[in-house]
N, C-alpha and C positions, 0 to 999 in steps of 0.2 A: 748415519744410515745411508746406505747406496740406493742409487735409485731405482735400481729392479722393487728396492726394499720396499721403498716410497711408493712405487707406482700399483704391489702388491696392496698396499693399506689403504690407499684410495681405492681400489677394487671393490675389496672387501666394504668399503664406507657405504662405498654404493649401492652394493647390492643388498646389504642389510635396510638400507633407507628404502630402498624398492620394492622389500618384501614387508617391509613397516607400513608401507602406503595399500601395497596388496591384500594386506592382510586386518586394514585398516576398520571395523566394523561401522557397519549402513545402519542408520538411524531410522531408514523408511518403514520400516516395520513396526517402529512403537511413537513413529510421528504422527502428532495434533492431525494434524494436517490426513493422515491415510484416511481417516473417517468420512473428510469433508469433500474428499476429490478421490481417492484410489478404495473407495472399499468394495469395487464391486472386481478389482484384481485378485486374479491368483496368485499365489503365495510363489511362482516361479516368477511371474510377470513384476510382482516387487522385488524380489531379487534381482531381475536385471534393470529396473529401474533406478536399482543404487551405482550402475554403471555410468549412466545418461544424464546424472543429474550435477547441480555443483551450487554448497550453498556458498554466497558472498554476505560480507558486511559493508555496511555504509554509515558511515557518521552524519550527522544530524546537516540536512545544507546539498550533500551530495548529491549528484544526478546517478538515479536508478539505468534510466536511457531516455536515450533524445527523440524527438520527435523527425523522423527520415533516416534513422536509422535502420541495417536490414533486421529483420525480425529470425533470430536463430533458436532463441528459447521459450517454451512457456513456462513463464514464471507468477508467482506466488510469495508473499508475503506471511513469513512465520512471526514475526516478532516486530514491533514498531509502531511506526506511524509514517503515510507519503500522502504527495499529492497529484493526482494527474493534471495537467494541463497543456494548455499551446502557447504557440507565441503569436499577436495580432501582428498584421501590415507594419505597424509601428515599432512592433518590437516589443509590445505590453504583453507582460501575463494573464494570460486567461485561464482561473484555475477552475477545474471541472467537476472535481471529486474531492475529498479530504476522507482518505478511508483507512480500516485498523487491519491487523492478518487477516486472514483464510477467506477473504475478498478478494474477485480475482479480477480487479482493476485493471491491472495493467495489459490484460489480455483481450481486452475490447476488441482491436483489429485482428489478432495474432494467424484469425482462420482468415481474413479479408483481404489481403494485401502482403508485399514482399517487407515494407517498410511500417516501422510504426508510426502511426495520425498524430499521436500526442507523448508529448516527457511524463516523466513518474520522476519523482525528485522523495529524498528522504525530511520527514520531516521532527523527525526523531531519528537516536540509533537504531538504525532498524537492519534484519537479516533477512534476507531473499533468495530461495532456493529456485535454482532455474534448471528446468527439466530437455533436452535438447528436442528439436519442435518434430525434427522426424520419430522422434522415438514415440510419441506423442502420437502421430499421425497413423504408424504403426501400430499401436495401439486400438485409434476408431476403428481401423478397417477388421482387426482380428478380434474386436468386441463391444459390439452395438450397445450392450446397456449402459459400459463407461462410458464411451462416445454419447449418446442420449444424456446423462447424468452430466457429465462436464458441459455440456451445451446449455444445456437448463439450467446450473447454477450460475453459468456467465452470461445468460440473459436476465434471470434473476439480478445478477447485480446492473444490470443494463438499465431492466425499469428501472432500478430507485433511483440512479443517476438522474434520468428523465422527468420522475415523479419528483423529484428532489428540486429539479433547475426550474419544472413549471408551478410549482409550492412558491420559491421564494418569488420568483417574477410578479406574483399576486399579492406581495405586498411589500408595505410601505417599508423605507430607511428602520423605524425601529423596530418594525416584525422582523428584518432579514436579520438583523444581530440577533434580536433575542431568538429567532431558532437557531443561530451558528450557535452562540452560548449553549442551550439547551440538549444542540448534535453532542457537543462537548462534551457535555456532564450527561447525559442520560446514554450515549450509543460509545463513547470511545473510552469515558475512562467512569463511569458508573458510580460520580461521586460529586458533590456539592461544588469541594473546591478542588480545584486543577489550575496547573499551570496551562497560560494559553500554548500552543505548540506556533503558535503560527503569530506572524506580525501583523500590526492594524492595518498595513497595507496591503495583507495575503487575505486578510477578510474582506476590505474590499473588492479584493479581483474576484474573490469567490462570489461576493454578492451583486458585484456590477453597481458600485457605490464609490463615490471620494474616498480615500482615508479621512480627509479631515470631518464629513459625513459620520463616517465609525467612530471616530474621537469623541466627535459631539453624542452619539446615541448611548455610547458605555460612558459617559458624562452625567449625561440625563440618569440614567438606570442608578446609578450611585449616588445623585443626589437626592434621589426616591426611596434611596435605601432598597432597592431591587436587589444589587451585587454592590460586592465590597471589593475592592482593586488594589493588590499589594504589590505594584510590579508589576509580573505576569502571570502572579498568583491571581485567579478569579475566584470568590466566593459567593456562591447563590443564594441571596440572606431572602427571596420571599420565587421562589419558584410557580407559586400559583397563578401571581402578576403578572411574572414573567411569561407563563406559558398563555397566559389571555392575551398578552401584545402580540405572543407570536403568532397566536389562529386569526386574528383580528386584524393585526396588522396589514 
């Protein structure tokens, strides 16, 4: 084959790849997610919204974005499990949050500031679609109610952040596990037993407790017969107990 030939069939590769991607169908129109943040857009404004956006994946471990990093998207959480947090003086994990989709965590600063305050790290395979922040902005200015609606459900999750950090501060080593248990099985995966997503060390940072603290508490709770511990299999074998440690604790 001559290379005019070759150079024709590369052309053509291309251009078909080009109009493959053009022609690619947006998902924003029958996405979870339009209910909980876009349902007060019109039906052109989600249309161009499939321009401005781009989902990514992340395997379980990965960093979503780092804390000083610039802030170019608002992003949102379809699928998964992450964590917000910082890093102390020392270098230590500080985690802030442990939260599921259509929570809009990672957007705490995103109106505040050029950089984000805190990492979002995956803690499960999780998928993140991120929306570019001027399209966004463009957005509040050409419609108060979305602009009103996204502000209100991202202080919404502000309180419970809040109401959540000054809960556990109020009690003891084994109230703070047995509500993290509790978050577990009652808010994130709606079931007795669940594999932990996070390590006895990621509970700690979350509670502001030793790991070896957490060891000892999911110790005790299973010598009580509270939970039963296959690995990182947790099973909640008397949840009634367990929820009196944790208002009590």
């Amino acid at each position: 084959m001559k290379y005019h030939q070759i150079d024709g069939v590369i052309n053509k590769f291309v251009k078909t790849a080009i109009v493959i991607t053009l022609n690619k169908p947006c998902d924003c129109e029958s996405c979870e997610f339009r209910d909980v943040a876009f349902s007060t857009l019109s039906e052109d404004d989600i249309k161009d919204l499939c321009n401005f956006k781009e989902e990514q994946s992340f395997r379980k471990g990965e960093i979503i974005h780092r804390e000083g990093d610039k802030i170019c998207h608002f992003k949102y959480l379809k699928s998964g499990l992450i964590k917000l947090f910082r890093s102390s003086m020392r270098g230590e994990e500080q985690i802030i949050s442990i939260t599921r989709p259509f929570e809009f965590v990672s957007n705490m600063s995103v109106f505040s500031g050029e950089v984000y305050k805190y990492s979002v790290a995956a803690l499960e395979d999780s998928v993140v679609c991120s929306v570019q922040l001027d399209f966004i902005k463009k957005l509040f200015l050409k419609n108060g109610h979305f602009a009103l609606d996204l502000l209100t459900k991202i202080s919404v999750i502000n309180d419970k952040i809040i109401a959540q950090t000054l809960d556990l501060r109020q009690k003891n080593l084994a109230g703070r596990v047995a509500y993290v248990l509790l978050y577990f099985s009652n808010e994130i995966y709606n079931s007795r037993i669940f594999d932990l997503p996070v390590s006895r060390k990621e509970i700690a940072d979350y509670i502001a407790m030793s790991p070896a603290n957490v060891i000892r508490a999911l110790s005790d709770f299973k010598r009580d017969n509270i939970i039963r511990i296959f690995g990182k299999t947790i099973e909640i074998a008397n949840s009634e107990k367990l929820d009196i440690i944790s208002k009590i604790g």
